[in-house]
C-alpha positions as CSV (number, residue, x, y, z in Angstrom):
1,X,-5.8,-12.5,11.1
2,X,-8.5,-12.3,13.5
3,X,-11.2,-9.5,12.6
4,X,-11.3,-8.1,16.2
5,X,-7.6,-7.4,15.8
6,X,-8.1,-5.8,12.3
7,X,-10.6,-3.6,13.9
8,X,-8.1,-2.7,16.4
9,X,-5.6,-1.7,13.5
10,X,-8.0,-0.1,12.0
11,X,-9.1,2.8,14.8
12,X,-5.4,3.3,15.6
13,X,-4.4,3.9,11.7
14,X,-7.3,6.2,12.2
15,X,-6.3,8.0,15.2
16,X,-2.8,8.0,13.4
17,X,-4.4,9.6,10.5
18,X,-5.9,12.6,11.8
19,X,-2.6,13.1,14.1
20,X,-0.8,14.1,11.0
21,X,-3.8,16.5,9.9
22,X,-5.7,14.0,7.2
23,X,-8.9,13.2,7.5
24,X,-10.5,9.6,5.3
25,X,-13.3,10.2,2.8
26,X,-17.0,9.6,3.5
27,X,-17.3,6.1,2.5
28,X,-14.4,5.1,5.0
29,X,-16.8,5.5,7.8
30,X,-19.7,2.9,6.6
31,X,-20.5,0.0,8.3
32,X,-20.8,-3.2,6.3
33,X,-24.7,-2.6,6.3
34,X,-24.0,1.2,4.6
35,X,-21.9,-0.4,1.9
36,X,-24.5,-3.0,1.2
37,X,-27.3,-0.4,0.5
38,X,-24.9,2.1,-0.9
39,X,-23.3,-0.8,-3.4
40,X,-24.6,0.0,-7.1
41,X,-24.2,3.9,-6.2
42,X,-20.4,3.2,-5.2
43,X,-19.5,0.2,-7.4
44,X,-16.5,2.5,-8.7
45,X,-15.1,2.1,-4.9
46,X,-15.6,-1.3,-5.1
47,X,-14.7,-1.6,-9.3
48,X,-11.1,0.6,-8.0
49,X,-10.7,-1.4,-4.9
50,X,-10.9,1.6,-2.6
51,X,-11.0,1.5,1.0
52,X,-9.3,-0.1,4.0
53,X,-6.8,-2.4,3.3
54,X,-4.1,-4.5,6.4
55,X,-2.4,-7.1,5.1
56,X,0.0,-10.0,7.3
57,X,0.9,-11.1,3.5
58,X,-0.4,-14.1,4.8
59,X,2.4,-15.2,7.4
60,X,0.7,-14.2,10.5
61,X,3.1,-12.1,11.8
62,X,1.5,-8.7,11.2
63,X,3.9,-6.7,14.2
64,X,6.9,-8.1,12.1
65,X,5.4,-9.0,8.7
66,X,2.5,-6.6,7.5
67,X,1.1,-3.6,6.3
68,X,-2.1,-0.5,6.8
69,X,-3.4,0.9,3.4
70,X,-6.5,2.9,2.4
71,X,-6.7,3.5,-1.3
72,X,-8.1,6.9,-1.4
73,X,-8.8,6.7,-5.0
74,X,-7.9,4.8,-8.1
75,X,-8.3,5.1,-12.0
76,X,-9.0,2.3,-14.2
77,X,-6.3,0.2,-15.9
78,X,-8.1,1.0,-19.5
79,X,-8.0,4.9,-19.2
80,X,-3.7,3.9,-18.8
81,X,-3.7,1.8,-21.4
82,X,-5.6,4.3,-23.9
83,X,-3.0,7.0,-22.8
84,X,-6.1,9.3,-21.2
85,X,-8.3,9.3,-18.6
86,X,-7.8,8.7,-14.7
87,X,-4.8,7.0,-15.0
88,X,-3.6,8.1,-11.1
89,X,-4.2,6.1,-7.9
90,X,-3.6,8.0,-4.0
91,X,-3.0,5.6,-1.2
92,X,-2.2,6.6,2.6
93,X,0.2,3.5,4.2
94,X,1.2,3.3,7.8
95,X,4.4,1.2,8.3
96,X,5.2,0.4,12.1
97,X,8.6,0.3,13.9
98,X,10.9,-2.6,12.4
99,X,7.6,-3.9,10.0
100,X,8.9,-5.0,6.8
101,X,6.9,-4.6,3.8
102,X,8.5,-7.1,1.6
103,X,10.7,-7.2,-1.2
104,X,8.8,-6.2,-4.3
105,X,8.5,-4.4,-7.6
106,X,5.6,-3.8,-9.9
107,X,5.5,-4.4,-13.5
108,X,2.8,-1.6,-14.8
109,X,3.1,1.0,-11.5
110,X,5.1,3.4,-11.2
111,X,5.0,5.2,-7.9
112,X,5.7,8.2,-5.5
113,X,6.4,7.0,-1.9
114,X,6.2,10.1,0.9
115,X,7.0,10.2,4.2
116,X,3.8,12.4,5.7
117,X,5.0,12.1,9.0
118,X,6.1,10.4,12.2
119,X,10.0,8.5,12.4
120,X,12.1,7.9,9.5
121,X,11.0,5.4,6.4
122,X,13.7,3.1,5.4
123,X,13.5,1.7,1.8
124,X,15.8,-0.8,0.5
125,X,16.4,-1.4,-3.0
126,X,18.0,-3.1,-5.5
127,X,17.6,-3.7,-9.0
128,X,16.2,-6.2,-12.1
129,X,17.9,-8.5,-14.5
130,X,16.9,-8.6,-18.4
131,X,13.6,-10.2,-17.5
132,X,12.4,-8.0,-14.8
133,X,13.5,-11.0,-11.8
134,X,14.7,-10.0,-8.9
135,X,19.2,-9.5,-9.0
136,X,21.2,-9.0,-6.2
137,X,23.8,-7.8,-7.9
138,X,22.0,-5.0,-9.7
139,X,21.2,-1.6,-9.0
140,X,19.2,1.4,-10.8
141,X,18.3,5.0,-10.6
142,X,15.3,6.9,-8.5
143,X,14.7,10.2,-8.2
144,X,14.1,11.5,-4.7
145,X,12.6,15.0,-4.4
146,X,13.5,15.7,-7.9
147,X,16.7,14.9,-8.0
148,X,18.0,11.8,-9.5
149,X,20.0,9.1,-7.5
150,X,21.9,5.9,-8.3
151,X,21.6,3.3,-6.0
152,X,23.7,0.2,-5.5
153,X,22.0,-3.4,-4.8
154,X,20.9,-3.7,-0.9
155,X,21.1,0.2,-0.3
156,X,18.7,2.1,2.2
157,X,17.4,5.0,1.4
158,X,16.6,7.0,4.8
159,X,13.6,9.3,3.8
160,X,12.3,11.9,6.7
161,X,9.0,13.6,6.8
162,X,8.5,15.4,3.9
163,X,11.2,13.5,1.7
164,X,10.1,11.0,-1.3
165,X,11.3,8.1,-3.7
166,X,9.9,7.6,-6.9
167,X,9.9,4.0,-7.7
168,X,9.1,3.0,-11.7
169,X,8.6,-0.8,-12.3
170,X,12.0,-3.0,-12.2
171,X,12.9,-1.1,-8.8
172,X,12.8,-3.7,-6.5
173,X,11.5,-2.5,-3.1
174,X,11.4,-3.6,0.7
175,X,10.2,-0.5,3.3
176,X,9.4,-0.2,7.1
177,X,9.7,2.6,9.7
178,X,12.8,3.3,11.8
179,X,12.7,4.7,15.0
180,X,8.9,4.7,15.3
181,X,5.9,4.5,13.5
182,X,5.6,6.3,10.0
183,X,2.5,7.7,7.8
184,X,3.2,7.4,4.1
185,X,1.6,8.4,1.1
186,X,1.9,6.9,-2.2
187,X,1.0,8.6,-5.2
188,X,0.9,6.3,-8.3
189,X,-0.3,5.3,-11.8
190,X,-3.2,2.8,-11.6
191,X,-3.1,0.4,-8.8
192,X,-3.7,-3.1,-9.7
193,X,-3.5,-5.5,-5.9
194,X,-4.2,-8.1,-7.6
195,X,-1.8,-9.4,-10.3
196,X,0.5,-6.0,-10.5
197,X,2.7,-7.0,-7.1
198,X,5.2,-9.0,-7.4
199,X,7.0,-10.6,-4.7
200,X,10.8,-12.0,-4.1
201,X,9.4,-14.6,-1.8
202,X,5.7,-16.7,-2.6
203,X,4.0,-14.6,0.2
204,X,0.3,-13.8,-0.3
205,X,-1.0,-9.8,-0.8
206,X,-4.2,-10.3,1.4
207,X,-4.5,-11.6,4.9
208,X,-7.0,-14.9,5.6
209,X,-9.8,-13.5,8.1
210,X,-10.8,-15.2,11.5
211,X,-14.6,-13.8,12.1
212,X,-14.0,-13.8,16.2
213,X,-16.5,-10.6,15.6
214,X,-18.7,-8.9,13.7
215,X,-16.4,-5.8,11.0
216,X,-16.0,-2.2,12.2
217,X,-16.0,-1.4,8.1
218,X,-15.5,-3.8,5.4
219,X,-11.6,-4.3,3.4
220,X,-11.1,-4.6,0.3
221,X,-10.9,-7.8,0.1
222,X,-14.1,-8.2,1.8
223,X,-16.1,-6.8,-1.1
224,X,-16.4,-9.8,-2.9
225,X,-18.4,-12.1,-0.8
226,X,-19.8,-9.2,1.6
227,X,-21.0,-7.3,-1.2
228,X,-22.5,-10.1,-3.5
């Protein structure tokens, strides 16, 4: 993806945002050069991978094939392991008319997905096989809104503002918005980007970057070589 466009995406997830009466922490608003002189003082942002976050999953198709997050906080995988600690993560996600978010499931996080606001969010699932693979002729339980709800292999759950899925690992998962553009929030256990998401297809979690121009704010995946 070319970084002019992932500014673009970024401002308009912004303005998207604060539509729907949120507002992005403090540290979403540094510039590169902020986060540089700021980095020992916030290495638990950068430690938790907090922050912006626009994926194409590598396919450069990010209208059809792609994702917005910012992780708006994130606890450390040894507090979940010990049983105490911060063992939560927050995330806001912004899926876009017919963009898929593609099938997946997570081994270690289990997660609340909340439609905050805008069209409707389709989620389609289906369920694991002994090992935890993919089966397309397997189904499983969630719980939406607190009330449990079996679901057969390929069906859509159609979740309006307000209405949520709780997703435990095994659920295998593919979302996007319906309709129009949808704000999501995601309330989880620890949230691990790098080795905890596991695809149906080998599709990539982070985009490549183009430098056409200079970043609006760093990603996630930018803190590595930016902030060495």
């Amino acid at each position: 993806m070319k970084r002019s466009r992932i500014n673009e995406i970024m401002a308009a997830a912004d303005e998207m945002i604060r539509h729907y009466g949120f507002t992005l922490p403090p540290f979403a608003r540094w510039s590169p050069g902020e986060f540089r002189a700021r980095r020992d003082s916030a290495s638990r942002i950068v430690s938790g991978r907090c922050g912006w976050d626009i994926t194409d999953y590598g396919e450069g198709r990010f209208d059809e094939l792609g994702l917005f997050l910012f992780t708006l906080r994130n606890g450390e995988l040894a507090d979940l392991q010990r049983g105490g600690g911060m063992c939560y993560a927050e995330k806001l996600l912004i899926s876009r008319q017919d963009q898929i978010s593609p099938m997946h499931t997570h081994v270690i996080k289990a997660e609340d997905i909340i439609n905050r606001g805008g069209a409707t969010l389709v989620v389609e699932l289906f369920g694991s096989d002994d090992k935890g693979a993919f089966a397309a002729d397997r189904g499983g339980l969630v719980r939406c809104d607190g009330v449990d709800r079996p679901y057969a292999p390929g069906d859509r759950l159609r979740l309006a503002p307000g209405e949520s899925v709780t997703l435990m690992p095994g659920d295998w998962h593919a979302f996007w918005g319906e309709g129009g553009d949808v704000l999501i929030g995601e309330v989880s256990t620890v949230n691990d980007d790098l080795t905890d998401n596991i695809f149906r297809e080998p599709i990539g979690r982070f985009a490549a970057i183009e430098e056409d121009v200079a970043p609006t704010h760093l990603l996630v995946s930018d803190y590595e070589t930016w902030l060495a």
